[in-house]
N, C-alpha and C positions, 0 to 999 in steps of 0.2 A: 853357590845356590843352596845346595843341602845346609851350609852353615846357617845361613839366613831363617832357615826356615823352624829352628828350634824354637827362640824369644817368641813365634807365635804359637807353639803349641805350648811351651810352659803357658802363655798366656790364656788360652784356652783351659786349662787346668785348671789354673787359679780360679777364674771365672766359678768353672763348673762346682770347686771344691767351693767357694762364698756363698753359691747358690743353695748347695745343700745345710749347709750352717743356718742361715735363713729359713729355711722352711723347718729345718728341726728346731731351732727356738721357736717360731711362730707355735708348731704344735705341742711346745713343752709348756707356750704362753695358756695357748687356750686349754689342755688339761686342767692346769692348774687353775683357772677362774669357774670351769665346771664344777669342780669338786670343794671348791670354795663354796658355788653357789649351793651347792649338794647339804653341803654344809648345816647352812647360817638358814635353809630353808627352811630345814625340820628340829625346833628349839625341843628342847624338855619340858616338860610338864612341870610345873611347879606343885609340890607334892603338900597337902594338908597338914597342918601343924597337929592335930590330932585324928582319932580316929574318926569315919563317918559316921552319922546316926543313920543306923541301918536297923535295929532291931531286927535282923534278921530276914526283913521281908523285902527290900526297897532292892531288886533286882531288874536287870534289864533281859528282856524277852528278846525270842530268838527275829530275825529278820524279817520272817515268812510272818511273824505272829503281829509286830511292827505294820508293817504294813496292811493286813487287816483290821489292826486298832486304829492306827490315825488316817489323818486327813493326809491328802496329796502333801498340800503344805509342813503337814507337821513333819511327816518323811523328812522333806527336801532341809527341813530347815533343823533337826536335832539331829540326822545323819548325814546331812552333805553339803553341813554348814552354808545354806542361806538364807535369804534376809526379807524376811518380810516387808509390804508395804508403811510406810508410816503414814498415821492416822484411819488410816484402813483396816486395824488388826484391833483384838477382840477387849484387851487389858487396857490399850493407851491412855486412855479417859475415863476407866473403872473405879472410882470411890467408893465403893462397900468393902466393908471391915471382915480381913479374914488373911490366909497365908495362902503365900503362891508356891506348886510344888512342881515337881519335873516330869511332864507329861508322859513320858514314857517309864519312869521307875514309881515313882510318888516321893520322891527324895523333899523333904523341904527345903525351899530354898529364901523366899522373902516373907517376909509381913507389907501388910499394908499401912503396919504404924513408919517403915521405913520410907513409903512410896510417896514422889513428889512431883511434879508436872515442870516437866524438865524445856517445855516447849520442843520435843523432837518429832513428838509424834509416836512417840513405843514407850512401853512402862519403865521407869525410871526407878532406880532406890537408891538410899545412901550407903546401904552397907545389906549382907545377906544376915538371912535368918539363922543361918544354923551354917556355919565360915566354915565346917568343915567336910560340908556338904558340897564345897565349890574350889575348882581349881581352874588356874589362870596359865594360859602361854602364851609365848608370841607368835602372832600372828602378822606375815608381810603379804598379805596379799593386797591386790589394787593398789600395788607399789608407794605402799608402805607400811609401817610399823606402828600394831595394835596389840592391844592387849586381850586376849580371845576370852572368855568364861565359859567354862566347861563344867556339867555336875559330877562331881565323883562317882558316884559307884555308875551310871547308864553312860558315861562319857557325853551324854547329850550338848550340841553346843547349843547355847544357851544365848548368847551375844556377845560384848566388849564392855570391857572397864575403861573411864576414862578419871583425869582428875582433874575437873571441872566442874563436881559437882558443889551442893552448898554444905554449912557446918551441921553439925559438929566433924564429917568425916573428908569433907571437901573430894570423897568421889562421888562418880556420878556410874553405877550397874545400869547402862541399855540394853536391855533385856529383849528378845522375839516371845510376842502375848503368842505366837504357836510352838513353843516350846514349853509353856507353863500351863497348868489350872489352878484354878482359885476353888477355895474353896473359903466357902463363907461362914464367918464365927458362929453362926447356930448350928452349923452341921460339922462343926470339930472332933467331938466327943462321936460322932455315929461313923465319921469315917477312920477314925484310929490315930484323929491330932490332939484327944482332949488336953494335951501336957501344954498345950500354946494358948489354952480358953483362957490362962491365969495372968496370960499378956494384957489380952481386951481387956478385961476387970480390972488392972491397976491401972491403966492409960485413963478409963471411965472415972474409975474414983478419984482419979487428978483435977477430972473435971469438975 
């Protein structure tokens, strides 16, 4: 009787010792997908090929200062990356001649000789004003993979690049009209962009 009764406790054993193997792969599986995800979440910043044009002055104001200056919207959408309505916001269908800057520093970022009607419904360009005023990461959020634009020196997010835009650069910068101001070619010179008035004037003499 005692004989008998081993071949069930080794068996018991085994059991118990399978079971534990089990749930420590299980947990060594899902560490490892966390810390994957952990990963692949938070890309780098893709860093400007040259310096920013700063002149010194194009800095970003403290939080408390932020949100006294702008709009609820502008808040949400240059510090907590979100996303304006389309056809609802203030640039989408804007044709007057001037540069668009970074509502929170004054960073330049477009012209209006770049801006083109993308059909989206948000201001649209083919390429930035001043490339090294603007830096790009990936962005997976709403499960998937974008390309984010950010302006360099206030970090403001600013929208997604895509490349579907038309020639000569075949992107297309969707921009949030609450992360920018325009400012219009007569009043360049009085806000400290006279250096971009020499744009308007050749594009005009083309004509």
């Amino acid at each position: 009787m005692g004989g008998a009764g081993h071949p069930i406790q080794e068996c018991s054993l085994i059991k118990n010792r399978y079971s534990l193997v089990i749930v420590a792969a299980g947990a060594l599986s899902l560490f490892a997908c966390d810390t994957g995800h952990a990963q692949s979440a938070q890309p780098a910043a893709a860093k400007p090929t040259t310096k920013p044009v700063t002149n010194g002055r194009y800095m970003k104001p403290s939080e408390a200062d932020l949100k006294k200056r702008l709009t609820p919207l502008q808040f949400e959408v240059t510090q907590n990356a979100d996303t304006e309505s389309p056809f609802r916001n203030e640039y989408w269908d804007n044709h007057r001649v001037g540069i668009y800057v970074d509502v929170v520093s004054g960073e330049p970022l477009f012209s209006s000789l770049d801006k083109y009607d993308s059909g989206t419904g948000w201001p649209s360009f083919t390429k930035p004003l001043e490339s090294a005023n603007i830096v790009t990461k990936s962005d997976r959020a709403l499960f998937m993979v974008r390309t984010e634009v950010r302006s360099a020196q206030a970090n403001s997010h600013l929208g997604h690049l895509f490349s579907d835009g038309p020639a000569p650069t075949g992107l297309r910068y969707c921009m949030n009209s609450a992360s920018m101001r325009f400012i219009p070619v007569e009043k360049l010179e009085a806000e400290g962009y006279g250096q971009y008035a020499s744009l308007f004037q050749k594009q005009a003499a083309k004509k």
